[in-house]
ZADO-1210 file (C-alpha; in nm, 4 decimals, padded with zeros to 6 digits):
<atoms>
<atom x="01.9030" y="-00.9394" z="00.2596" code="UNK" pos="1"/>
<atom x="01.7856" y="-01.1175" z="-00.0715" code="UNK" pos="2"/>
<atom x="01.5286" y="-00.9232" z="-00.3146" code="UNK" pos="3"/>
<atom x="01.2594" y="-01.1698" z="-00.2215" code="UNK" pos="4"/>
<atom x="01.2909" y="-01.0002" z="00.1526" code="UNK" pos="5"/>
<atom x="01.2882" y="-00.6435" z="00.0168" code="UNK" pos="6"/>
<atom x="01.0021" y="-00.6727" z="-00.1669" code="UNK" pos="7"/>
<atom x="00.8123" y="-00.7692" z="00.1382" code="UNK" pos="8"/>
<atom x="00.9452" y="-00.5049" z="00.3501" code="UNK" pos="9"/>
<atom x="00.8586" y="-00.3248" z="00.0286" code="UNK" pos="10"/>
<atom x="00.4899" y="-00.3907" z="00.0201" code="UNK" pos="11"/>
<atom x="00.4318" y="-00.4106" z="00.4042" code="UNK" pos="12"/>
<atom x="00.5488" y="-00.0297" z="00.3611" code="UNK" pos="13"/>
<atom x="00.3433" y="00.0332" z="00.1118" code="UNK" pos="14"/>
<atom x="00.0650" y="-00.1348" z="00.2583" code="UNK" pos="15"/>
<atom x="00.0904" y="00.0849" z="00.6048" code="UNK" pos="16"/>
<atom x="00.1067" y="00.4006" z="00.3787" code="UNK" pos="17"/>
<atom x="-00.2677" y="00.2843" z="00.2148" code="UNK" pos="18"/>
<atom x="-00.4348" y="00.2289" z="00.5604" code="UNK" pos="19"/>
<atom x="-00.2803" y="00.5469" z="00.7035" code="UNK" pos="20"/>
<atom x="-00.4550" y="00.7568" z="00.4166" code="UNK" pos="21"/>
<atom x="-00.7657" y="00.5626" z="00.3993" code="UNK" pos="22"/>
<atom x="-00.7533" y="00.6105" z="00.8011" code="UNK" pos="23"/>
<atom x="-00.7052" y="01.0007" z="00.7495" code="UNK" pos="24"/>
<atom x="-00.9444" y="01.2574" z="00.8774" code="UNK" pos="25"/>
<atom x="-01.0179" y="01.5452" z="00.6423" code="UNK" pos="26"/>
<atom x="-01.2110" y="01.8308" z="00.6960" code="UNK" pos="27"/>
<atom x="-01.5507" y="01.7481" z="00.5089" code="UNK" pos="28"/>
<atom x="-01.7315" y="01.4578" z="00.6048" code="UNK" pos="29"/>
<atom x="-01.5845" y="01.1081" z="00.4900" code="UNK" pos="30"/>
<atom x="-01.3416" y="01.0771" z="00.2098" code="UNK" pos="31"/>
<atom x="-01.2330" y="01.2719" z="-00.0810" code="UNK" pos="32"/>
<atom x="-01.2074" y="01.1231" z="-00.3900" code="UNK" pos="33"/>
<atom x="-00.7917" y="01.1820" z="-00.4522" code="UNK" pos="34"/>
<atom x="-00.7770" y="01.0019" z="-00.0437" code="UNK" pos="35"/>
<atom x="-00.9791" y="00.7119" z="-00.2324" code="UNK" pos="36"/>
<atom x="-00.7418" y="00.6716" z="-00.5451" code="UNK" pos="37"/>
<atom x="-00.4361" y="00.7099" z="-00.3705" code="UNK" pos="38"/>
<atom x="-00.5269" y="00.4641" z="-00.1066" code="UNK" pos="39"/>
<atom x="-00.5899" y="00.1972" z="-00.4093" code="UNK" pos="40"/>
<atom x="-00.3200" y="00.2604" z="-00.5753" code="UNK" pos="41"/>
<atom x="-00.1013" y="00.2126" z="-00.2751" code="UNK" pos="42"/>
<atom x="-00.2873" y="-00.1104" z="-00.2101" code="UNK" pos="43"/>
<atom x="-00.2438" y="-00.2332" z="-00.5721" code="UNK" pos="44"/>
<atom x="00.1441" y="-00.1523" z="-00.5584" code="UNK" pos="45"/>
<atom x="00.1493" y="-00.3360" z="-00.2280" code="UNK" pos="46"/>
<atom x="-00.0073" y="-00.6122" z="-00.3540" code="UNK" pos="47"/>
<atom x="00.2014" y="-00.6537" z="-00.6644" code="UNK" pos="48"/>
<atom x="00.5624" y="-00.6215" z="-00.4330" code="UNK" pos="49"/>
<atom x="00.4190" y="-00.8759" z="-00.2147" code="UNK" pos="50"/>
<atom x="00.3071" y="-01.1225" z="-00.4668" code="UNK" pos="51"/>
<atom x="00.6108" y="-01.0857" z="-00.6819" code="UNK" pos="52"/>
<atom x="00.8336" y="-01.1317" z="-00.3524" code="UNK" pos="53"/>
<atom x="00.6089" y="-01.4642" z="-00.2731" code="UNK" pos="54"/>
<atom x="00.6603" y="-01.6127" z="-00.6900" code="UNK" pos="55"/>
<atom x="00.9781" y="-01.5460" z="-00.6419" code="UNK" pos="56"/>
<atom x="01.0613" y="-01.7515" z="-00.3633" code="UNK" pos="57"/>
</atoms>
């Protein structure tokens, strides 16, 4: 497995992990704010694994 392929797998993970909070029910109605900012900075991580595995290959 080359580093190029682990950084995908990487930021697919990392990707699944923002849609499962941003999917999350909570008690009050919609989102809380810490559900928000964790869900974009899972998404910005993803996208930075992902587009360093693609400038990489």
């Amino acid at each position: 497995m080359t580093f190029e392929v682990l950084l995908l797998v990487l930021g697919g993970f990392l990707l699944g992990g923002a849609w499962s909070i941003w999917k999350a029910d909570s008690d009050t109605e919609g989102r809380t704010g810490p559900q928000v900012f964790f869900a974009v900075v899972l998404l910005v991580a993803a996208l930075l694994a992902t587009a360093s595995a693609i400038l990489r290959l």
